[in-house]
N, C-alpha and C positions, 0 to 999 in steps of 0.2 A: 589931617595935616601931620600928624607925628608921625602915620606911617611914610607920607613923602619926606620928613627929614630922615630919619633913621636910613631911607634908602639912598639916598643923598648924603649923608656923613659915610656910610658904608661903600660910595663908589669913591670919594674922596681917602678915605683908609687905603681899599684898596690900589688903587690909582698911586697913592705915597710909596705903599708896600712895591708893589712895582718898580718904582725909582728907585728904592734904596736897595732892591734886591740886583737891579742893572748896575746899579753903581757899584754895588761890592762885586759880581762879577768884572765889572771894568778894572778894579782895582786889582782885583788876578791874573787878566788877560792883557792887560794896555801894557806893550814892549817896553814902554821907560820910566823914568820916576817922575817927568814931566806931565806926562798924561794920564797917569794914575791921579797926580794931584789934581788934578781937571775931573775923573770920577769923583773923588770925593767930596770937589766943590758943590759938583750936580745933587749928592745925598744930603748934601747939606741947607741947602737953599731948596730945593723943589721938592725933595721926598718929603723931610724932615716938615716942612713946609704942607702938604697935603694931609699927612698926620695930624699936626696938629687943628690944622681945618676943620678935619672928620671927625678927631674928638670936640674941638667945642660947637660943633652941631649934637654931639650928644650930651653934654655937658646939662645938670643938672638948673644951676644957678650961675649969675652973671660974675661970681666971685670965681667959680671955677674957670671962666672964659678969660678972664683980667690974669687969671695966674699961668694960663697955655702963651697970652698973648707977652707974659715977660719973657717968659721963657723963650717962646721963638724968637724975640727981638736979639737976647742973650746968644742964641745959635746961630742967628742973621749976623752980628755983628763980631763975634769971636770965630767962626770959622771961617769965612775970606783972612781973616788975620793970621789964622794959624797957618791955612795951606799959603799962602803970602811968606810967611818967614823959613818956614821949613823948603819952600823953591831957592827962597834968596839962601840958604843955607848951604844947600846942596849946587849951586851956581858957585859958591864962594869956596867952595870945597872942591872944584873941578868937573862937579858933573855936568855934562852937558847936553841938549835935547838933541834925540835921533833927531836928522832931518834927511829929508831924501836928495841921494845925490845929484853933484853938478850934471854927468854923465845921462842922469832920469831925466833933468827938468829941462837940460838941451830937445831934448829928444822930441817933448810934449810941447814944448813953447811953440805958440804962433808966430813968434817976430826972428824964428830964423827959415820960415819956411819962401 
């Protein structure tokens, strides 16, 4: 049995490592500050998320497990908040999201064909 956890905390690590390594790429590559906020959400809720899964599968004692699971709550519930204020910030300060233009979605739309 310990070797099926360990192999099972290990794809859930890696599986996290994954997400947070796509999201910080996303955060380099996504055109605007709208969409980066969107990577970041993703590393915060599913990576962050699978991390800590995969450690308390490896987790000695149930005291260890109580202390991953404040903790993710603590990352669950202050990161939507942060990337939340710093959009509303950046809206409030003028920035605004790329959108693609009117000229594009004429073009693609069903209902002028």
């Amino acid at each position: 049995m310990s070797v099926f956890l360990d192999f099972l905390s290990w794809i859930f690590i890696l599986a996290g490592c994954f997400f947070c390594i796509t999201a910080g790429l996303g955060l380099l590559r996504l055109p605007d500050f709208f969409s980066r906020t969107h990577a970041g959400g993703i590393m915060d809720s599913l990576g962050v998320g699978m991390l800590f899964f995969g450690m308390a599968l490896q987790a000695p004692d149930y005291l260890v497990i109580i202390k991953l699971l404040f903790i993710y709550l603590f990352v669950l519930l202050t990161g939507p908040a942060a990337i939340h204020a710093l959009a509303r910030a950046a809206v409030h300060s003028g920035d605004i999201p790329l959108l693609p233009s009117s000229k594009d979605n004429s073009e693609d739309s069903p209902s002028n064909s």
